[in-house]
N, C-alpha and C positions, 0 to 999 in steps of 0.2 A: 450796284449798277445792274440793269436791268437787259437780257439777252439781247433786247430792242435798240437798247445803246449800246449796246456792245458790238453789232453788226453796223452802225451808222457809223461807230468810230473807224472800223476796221474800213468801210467805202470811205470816210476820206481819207485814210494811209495811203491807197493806193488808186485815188481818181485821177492823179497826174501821170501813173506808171504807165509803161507798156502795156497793155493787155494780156493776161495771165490765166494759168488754167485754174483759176481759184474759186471756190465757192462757199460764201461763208458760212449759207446755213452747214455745210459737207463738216466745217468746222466744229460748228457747234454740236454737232450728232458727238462729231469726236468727243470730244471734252464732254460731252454727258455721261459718253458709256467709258471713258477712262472713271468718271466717280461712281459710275454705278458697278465696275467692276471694285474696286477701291474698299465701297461699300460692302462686297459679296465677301472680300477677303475678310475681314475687320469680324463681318458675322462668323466665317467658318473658323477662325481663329479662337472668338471667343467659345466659341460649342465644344472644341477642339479642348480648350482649356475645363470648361465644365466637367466633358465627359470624363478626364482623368481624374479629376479632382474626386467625380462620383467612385472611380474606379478604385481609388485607395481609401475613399472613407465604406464603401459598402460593406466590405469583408469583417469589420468590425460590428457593424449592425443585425448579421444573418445568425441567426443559433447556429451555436455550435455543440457537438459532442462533448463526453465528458473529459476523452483525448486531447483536447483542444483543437477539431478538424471539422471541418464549416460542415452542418449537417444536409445530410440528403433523404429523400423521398424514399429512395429506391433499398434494396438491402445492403449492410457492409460487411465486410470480413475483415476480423482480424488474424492475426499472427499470434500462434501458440507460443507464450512464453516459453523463455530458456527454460533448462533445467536446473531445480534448488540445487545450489551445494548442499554440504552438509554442516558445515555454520552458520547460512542461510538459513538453513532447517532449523536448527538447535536456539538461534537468534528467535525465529517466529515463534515457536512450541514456548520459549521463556516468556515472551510478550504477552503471550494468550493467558497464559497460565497464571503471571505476574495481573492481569487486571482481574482475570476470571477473579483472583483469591481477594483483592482490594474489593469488588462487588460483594462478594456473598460472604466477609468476614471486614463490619464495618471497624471493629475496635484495630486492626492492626495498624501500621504505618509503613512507612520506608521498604514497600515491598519491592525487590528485585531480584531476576536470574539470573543464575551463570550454569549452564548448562554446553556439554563442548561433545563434539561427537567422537566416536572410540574411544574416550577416556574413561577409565575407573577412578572415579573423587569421592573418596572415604578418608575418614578423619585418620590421620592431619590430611587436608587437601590439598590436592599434587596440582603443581600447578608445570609439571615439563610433559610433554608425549612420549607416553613409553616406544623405543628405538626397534621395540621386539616385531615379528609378524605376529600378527592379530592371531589370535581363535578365535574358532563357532560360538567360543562360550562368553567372549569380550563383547560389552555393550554395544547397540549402534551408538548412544548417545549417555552419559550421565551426569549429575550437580545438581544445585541446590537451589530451589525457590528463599530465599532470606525476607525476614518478616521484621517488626517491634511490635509487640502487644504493650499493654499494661506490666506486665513483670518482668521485659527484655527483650533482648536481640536471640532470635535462633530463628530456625530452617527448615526448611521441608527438605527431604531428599528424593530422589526421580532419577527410575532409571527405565530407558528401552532398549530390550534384548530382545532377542530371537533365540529361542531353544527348546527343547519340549519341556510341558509343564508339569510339577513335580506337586497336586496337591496335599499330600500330607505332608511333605516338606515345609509346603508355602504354610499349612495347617499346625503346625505340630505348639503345642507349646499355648495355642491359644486358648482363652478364654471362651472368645465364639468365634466362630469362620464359617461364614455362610456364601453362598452361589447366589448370584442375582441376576438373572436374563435381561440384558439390555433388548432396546426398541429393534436395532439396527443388525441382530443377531450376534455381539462381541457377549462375553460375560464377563463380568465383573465379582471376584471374591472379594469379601470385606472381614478383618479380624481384627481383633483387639486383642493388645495382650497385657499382664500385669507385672510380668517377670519378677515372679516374688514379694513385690510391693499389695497394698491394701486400694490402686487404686491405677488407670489405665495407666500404662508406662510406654508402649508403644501402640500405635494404629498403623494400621496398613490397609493398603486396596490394591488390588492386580488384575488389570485388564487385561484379556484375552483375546485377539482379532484374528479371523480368519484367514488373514495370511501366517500367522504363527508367532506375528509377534506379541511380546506381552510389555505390557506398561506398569510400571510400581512408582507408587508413591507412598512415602511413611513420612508418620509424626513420631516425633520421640520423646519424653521429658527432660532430654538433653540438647545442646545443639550440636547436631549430627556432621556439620560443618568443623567443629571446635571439639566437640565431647564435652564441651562444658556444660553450665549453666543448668543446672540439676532445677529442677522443676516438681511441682507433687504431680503432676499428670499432665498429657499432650495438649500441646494450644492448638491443636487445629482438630476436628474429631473425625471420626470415619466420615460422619455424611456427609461432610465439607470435600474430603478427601475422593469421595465418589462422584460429587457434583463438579472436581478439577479434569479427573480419568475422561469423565463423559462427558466434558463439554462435545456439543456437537461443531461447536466453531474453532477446533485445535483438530488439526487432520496429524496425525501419530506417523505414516507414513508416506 
């Protein structure tokens, strides 16, 4: 029906009435801007609807950091990690050490640490905390890197202390023991020893860092873990043993 018949209908409703303050175009204004208001809602509604809609898909879309925190333009700060414990510690130094020796010694296997801080693990290994106070002379950290080669199961042993360094002690006995100037000013001795035998029976390496601490790690023809498993000569050799000390990706302290 057409606004035209819509206003002819409405004069005859009311051509017999009283006369009245009515006018119908006044009506029709009405009822237009009721739909065009009607209309205005229905728009800002659906906008209303979009805009959220954008607002929870967008966050997903913007790069984000490696944190998982929506990236920005501008500079960010982070927060200095806690501080390591010291199983923390001795957990990380094993993991380092553990892949370091899978990398640069392909024939081994089932390589793993167990490494525990202030303990001394010397065969048989102790596996309770000694109940005593510590001394200057007690490990920060010691145990064993465990390996399989070709001829068995045995161990690297690793110890870090602090104390003053005794080289003809660390020397005495060997074959050779030589001084080797690392990059980063540590030094590193390296010795071999035969202990009576015709052929290396034990190796060793001892770093030395300028804060005082020293790092050791030995090969044995036994597993130093067990004392067993008698061997002709160490499965892991000095150089291997220099390249675990100096990784430069294993922070010691």
């Amino acid at each position: 029906m057409s606004e035209q018949e819509i206003r002819e209908g409405m004069l005859l409703a009311v051509w017999d009435e009283p006369p009245l303050d009515f006018d119908p175009d006044t009506l029709m204004r009405r009822v237009e801007q009721k739909k065009s208001r009607r209309r205005a809602l229905v728009t800002v509604g659906v906008a209303t609807a979009m805009i959220v809609v954008a607002s929870l898909a967008l966050p997903g879309l913007l790069p984000r950091g490696q944190d998982g925190q929506l990236a920005s333009d501008g500079p960010t700060t982070s927060s200095a990690p806690p501080s390591e414990s010291a199983d923390k510690k001795a957990q990380r130094i094993g993991d380092k050490l553990t892949e370091k020796l899978g990398v640069t010694m392909t024939n081994v296997k089932e390589v793993y640490a167990d490494l525990r801080p202030g303990q001394v693990l010397y065969p048989p290994i102790a596996t309770t905390t000694s109940t005593q106070k510590r001394s200057p002379s007690d490990p920060e950290m010691s145990g064993y890197v465990f390996l399989t080669d070709e001829i068995g199961p045995t161990a690297l042993r690793v110890v870090v202390v602090k104390r003053d360094y005794d080289q003809g002690g660390f020397c005495t006995g060997a074959n050779t023991c030589q001084d080797v100037k690392q990059k980063d000013g540590s030094l590193v001795t390296a010795a071999e020893f035969y202990d009576g035998t015709t052929s290396i029976a034990r190796a060793e390496v001892l770093r030395r860092l300028d804060s005082g601490l020293l790092v050791r790690i030995s090969s044995y023809n036994t597993n130093p873990a067990t004392g067993l498993g008698l061997r002709q000569t160490v499965p892991v050799p000095v150089g291997v043993l220099t390249q675990l000390v100096t990784d430069p990706s294993i922070s010691w302290e």
